[in-house]
C-alpha positions as CSV (number, residue, x, y, z in Angstrom):
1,X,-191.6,-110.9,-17.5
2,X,-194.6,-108.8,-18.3
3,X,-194.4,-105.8,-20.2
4,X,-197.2,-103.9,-18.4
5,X,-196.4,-101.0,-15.8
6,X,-195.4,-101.5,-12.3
7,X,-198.7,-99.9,-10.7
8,X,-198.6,-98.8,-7.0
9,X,-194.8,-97.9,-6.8
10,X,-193.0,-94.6,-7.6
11,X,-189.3,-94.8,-8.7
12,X,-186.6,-92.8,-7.0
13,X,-183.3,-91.7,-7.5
14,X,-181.4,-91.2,-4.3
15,X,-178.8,-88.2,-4.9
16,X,-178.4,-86.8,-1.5
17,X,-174.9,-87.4,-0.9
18,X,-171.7,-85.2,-1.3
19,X,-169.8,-87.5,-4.3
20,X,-166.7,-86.2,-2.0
21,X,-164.8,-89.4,-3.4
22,X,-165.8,-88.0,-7.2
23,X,-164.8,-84.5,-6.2
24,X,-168.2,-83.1,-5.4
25,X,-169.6,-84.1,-8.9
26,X,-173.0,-84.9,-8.7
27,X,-172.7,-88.1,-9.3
28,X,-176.2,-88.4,-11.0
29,X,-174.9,-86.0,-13.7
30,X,-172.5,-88.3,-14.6
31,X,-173.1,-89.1,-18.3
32,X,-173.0,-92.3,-20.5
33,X,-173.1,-92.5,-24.5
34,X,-173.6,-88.6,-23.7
35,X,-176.7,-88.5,-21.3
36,X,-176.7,-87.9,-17.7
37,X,-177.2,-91.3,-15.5
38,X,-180.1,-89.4,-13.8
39,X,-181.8,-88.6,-17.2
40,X,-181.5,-92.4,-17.7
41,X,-183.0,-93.8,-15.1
42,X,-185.9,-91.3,-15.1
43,X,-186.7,-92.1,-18.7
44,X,-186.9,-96.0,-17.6
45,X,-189.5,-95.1,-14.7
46,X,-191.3,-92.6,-16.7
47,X,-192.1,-96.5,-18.5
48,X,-192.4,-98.4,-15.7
49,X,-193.9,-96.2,-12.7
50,X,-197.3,-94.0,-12.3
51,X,-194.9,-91.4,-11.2
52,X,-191.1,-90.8,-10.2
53,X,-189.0,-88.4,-8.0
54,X,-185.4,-87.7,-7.1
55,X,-184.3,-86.8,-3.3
56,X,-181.8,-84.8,-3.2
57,X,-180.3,-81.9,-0.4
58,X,-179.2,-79.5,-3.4
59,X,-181.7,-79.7,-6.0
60,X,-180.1,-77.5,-8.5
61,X,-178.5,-80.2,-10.4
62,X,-181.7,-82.1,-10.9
63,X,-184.2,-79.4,-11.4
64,X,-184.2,-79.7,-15.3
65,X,-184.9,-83.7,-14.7
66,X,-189.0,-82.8,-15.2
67,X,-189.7,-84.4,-11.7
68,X,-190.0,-83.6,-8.1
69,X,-187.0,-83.6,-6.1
70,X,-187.2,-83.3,-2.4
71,X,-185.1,-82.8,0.8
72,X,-184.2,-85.1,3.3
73,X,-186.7,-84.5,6.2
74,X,-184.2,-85.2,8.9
75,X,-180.8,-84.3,8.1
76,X,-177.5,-86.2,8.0
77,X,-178.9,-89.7,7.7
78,X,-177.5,-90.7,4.3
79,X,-179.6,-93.3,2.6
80,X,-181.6,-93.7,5.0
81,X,-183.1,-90.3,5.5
82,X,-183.5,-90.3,1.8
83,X,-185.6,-93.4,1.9
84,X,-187.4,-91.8,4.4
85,X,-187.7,-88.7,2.3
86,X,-189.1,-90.5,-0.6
87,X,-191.7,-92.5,1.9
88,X,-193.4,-89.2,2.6
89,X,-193.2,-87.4,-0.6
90,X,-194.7,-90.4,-2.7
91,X,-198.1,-90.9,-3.3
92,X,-198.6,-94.7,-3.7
93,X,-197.5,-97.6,-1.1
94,X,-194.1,-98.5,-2.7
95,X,-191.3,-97.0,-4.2
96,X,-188.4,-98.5,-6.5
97,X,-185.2,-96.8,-4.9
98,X,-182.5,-96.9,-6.6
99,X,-179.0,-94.6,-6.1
100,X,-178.2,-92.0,-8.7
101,X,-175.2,-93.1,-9.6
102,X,-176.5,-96.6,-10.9
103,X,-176.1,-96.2,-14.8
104,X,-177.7,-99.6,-16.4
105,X,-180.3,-99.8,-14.2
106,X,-183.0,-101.8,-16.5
107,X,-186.7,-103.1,-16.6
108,X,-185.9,-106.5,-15.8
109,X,-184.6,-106.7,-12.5
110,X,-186.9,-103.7,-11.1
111,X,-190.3,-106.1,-12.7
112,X,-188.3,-109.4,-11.0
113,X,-188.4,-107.2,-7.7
114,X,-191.9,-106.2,-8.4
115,X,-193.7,-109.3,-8.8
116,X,-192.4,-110.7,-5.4
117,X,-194.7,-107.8,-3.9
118,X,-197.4,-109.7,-2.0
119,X,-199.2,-109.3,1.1
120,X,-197.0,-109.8,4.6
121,X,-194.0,-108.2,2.3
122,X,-192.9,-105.1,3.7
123,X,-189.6,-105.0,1.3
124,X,-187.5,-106.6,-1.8
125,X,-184.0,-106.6,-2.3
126,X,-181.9,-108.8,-4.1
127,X,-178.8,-109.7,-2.3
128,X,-175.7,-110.5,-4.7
129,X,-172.3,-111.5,-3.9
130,X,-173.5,-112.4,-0.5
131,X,-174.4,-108.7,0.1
132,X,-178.1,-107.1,0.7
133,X,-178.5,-104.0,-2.1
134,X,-181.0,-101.6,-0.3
135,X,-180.6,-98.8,-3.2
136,X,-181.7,-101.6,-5.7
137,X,-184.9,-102.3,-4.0
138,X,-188.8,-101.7,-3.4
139,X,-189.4,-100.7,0.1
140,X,-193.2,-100.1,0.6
141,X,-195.2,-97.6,3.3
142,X,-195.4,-99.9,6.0
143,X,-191.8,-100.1,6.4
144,X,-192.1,-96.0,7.7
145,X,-192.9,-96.1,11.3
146,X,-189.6,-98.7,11.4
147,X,-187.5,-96.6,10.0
148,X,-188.6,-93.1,11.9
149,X,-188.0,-95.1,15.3
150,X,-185.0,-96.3,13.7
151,X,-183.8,-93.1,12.7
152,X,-184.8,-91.2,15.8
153,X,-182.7,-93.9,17.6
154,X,-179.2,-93.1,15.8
155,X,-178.0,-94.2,12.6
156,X,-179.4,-97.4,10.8
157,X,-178.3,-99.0,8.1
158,X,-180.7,-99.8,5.0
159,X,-179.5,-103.5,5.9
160,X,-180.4,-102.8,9.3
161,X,-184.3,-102.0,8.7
162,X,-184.4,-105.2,6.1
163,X,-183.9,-107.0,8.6
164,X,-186.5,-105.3,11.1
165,X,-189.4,-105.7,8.6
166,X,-190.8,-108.6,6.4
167,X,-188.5,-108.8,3.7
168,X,-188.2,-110.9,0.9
169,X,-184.8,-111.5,-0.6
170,X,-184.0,-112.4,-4.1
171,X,-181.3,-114.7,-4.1
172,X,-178.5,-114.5,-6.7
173,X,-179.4,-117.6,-8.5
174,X,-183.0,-116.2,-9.2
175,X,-181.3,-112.6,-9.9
176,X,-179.0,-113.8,-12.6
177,X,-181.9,-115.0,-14.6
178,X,-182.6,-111.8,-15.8
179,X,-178.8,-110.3,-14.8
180,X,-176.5,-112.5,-15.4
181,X,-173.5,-110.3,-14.1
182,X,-175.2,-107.8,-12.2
183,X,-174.7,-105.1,-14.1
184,X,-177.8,-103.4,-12.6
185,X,-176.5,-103.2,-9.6
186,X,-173.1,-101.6,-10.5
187,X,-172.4,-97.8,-9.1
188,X,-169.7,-95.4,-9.4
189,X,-168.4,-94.6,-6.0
190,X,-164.8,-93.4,-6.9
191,X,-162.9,-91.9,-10.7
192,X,-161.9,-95.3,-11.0
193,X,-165.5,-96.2,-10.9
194,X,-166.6,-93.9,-13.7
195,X,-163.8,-94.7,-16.0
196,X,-164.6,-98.6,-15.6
197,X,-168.0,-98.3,-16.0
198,X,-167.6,-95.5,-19.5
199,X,-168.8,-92.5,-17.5
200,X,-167.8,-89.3,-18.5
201,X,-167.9,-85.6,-15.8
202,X,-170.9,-83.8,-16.9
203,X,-168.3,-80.8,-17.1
204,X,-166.9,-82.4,-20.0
């Protein structure tokens, strides 16, 4: 894969939600080998992206991160309405968004991803274990006006606008040339999430 910058994108972290299955730990704040998964993932688009940003409702946790973080623009939409978010507040045509509690994200699978951008794409998402992963994805500006109807509508799925727009799937075979298990795509939803994947409470 080439070891150049992914030019034209901005990577996000998606940290809107309430981590009520973690307690109401930020889930971002989680840490591995003793750094924050947010602090991770910045640091790998601070090398791969022009510029990166976190959406997120509270911002306190992530205010120390170095980057912008910004609300949802229309409330109670989940990933969605921070997809949405990030559409508006970035300043180049796609964006990398990933969920803030994805700790080994890596520069692999986001450049596999990038270099099936082409004209007539709208969106890229790998789909693994027969399942589309929207917050492991590149969703680019013309997938906006979709996704504000969609929103304004009731409450899509990030599945739901894939399949509204042009968008290419990676398919597992092609995936696990550069992640072999899928190991990027791993998240920590739940304590027993954390503790299989090494995490550690930030209040630790």
């Amino acid at each position: 894969m080439p070891s150049d910058r992914i030019d034209g994108c901005t990577g996000v972290l998606v940290a809107g939600g309430r981590a009520a299955r973690l307690g109401g730990i930020p889930k971002g704040l989680l840490r591995l080998e003793g750094e924050t998964i947010a602090a991770r993932a910045l640091r790998l688009f601070g090398s791969l992206f022009p510029a990166a940003l976190v959406v997120a409702n509270d911002p306190a946790p992530y205010r120390q991160l170095g980057v912008a973080v910004v609300a949802d623009r229309i409330a109670g939409k989940g990933a969605p309405g921070g997809v949405h978010a990030a559409m508006h507040a970035a300043a180049t045509e796609w964006i990398f968004a990933a969920a803030c509690d994805m700790p080994f994200l890596e520069a692999g699978p986001i450049r596999l991803l990038a270099a099936h951008r082409r004209p007539g794409v709208a969106a890229v998402l790998v789909r693994f274990g027969g399942v589309l992963q929207p917050l492991h994805a590149l969703w680019s500006r013309e997938c906006l006006p979709v996704l504000e109807r969609m929103l304004a509508a009731g409450d899509p799925s990030l599945m739901e606008l894939a399949r509204a727009v042009s968008a290419h799937v990676v398919e597992e075979r092609e995936w696990r040339t550069v992640d072999p298990a899928g190991r990027a795509l791993e998240n920590a939803n739940t304590p027993e999430d954390a503790a299989r994947l090494g995490l550690t409470s930030y209040q630790l």
